[in-house]
N, C-alpha and C positions, 0 to 999 in steps of 0.2 A: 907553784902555789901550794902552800902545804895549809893543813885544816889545823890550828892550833890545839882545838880541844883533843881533837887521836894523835895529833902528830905524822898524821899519814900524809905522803907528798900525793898529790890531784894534779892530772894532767890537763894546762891549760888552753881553753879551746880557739880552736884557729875563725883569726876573723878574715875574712875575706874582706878584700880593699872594694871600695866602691868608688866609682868612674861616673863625675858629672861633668859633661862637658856644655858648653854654647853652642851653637850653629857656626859661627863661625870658627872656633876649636876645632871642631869637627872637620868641618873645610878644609882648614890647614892640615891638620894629621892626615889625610885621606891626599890630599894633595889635590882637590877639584875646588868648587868654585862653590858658590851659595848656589847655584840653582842645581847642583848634583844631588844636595843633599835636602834636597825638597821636599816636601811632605805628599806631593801630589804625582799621583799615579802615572805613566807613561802613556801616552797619547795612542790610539789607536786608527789606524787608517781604516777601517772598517764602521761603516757609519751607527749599527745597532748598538757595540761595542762601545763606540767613542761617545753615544749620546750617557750611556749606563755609568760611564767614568765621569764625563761632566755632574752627573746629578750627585754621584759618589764625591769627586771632590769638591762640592758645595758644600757637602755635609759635614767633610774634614776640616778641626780647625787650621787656621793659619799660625806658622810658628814666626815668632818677631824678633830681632837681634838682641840679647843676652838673655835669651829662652834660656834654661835646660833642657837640654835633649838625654835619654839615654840611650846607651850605647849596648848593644850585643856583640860582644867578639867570637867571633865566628875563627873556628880553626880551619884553615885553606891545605888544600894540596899542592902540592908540586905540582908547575904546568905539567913535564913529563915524567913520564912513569918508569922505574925501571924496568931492567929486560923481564928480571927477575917475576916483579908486578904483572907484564905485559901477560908472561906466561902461564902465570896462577890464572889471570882473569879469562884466559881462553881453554884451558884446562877445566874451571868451573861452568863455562859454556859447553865444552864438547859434553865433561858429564851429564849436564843437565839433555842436552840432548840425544844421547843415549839412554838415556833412563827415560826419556821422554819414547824413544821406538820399542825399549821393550814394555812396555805399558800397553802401548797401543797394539804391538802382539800380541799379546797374551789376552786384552781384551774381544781381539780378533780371534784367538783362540776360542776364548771362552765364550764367545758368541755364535760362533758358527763351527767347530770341529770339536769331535771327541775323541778321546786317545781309547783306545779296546783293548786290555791287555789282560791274560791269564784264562785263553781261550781255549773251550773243553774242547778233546779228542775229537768228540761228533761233527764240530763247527770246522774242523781243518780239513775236513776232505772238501768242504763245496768248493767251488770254481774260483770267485774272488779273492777266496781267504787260501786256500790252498797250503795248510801246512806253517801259516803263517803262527808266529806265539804272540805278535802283537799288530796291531795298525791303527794309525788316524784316518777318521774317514768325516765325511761331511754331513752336519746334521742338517735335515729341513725345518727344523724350529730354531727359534732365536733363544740365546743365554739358558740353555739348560744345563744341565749338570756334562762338566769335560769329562771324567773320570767314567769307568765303567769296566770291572774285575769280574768277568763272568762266571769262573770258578767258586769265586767268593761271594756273588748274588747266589749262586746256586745253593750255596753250602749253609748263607745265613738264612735263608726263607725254604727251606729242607726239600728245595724242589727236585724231582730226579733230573737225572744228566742227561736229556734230552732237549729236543728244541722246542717242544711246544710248550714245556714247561719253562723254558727261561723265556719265551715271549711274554708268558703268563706274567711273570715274574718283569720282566719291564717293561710290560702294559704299554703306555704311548712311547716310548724310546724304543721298541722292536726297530726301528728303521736301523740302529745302528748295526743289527745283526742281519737282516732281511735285506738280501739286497743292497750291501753299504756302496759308498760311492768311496772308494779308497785312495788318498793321498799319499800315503806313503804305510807300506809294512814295514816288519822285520822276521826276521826266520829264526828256527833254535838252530844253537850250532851242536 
């Protein structure tokens, strides 16, 4: 289609066909009977169910032989899937279920353990920690902070390198230092 006045070519727009068919049309292309293609809901063996659908198709009207009906074409899959298919779709399940356990780690982490790492000279000689430069250990309050840089609390709140000054300095989280209940260290090498 060109515009006479500019002489510019315009691209002309796509029309999409339209599909009116009968009930019985329908029928035939589908390859079932006039009752397949019914207007009214499938029957339910369940009695609450089946009463809700009766009062529902009372309400529906009835279609009559040379109705139009329309049609949605619905785009169908393959009954079988390839192997190729098969393996994507179990590949996006294991992910999903991997990413589903480490989530719940880490929120298990972060609810109940805290990691202690950059632990001053003073703190390496008691009994549990022993020399250790890091460990997780078990907190008794729920979802507080994992994290916990003793060096580096020490150094940003100007406290001295002693123990009664970093309890000061983590106030209700001392347990992590007092006493931890340790799950796993590590040692400098």
């Amino acid at each position: 289609m060109t515009n006479e006045q500019t002489g510019e070519v315009q691209p002309t727009p796509i029309q999409r066909p339209t599909v009116s068919l009968t009930i019985e049309e329908l029928a035939l292309l589908t390859g079932g009977s006039r009752a397949k293609t019914s207007t009214l809901p499938p029957r339910s063996e369940k009695h609450g169910r089946k009463k809700r659908l009766v009062n529902k198709a009372k309400a529906m009207p009835r279609s009559e032989p040379g109705d139009i009906v329309a049609v949605q074409v619905m785009e169908t899959q393959p009954a079988s899937l390839t192997v190729a298919q098969r393996v994507a779709r179990q590949a996006n399940r294991l992910a999903a279920a991997v990413l589903g356990v480490v989530f719940f780690i880490a929120m298990l982490f972060w609810a109940k353990f805290a990691y202690v790492y950059n632990i001053p000279d003073f703190m390496t000689k008691d009994g549990s920690i022993n020399g250790a430069a890091g460990y997780i250990c078990y907190k008794p309050w729920w979802f507080g902070s994992p994290l916990f840089s003793l060096q580096q609390l020490i150094k940003n709140n100007g406290g001295q390198n002693d123990r009664t000054s970093l309890q000061n300095i983590l106030h209700d989280d001392t347990a992590v230092i007092d006493n931890p209940v340790v799950v796993w260290r590590y040692y400098r090498k």
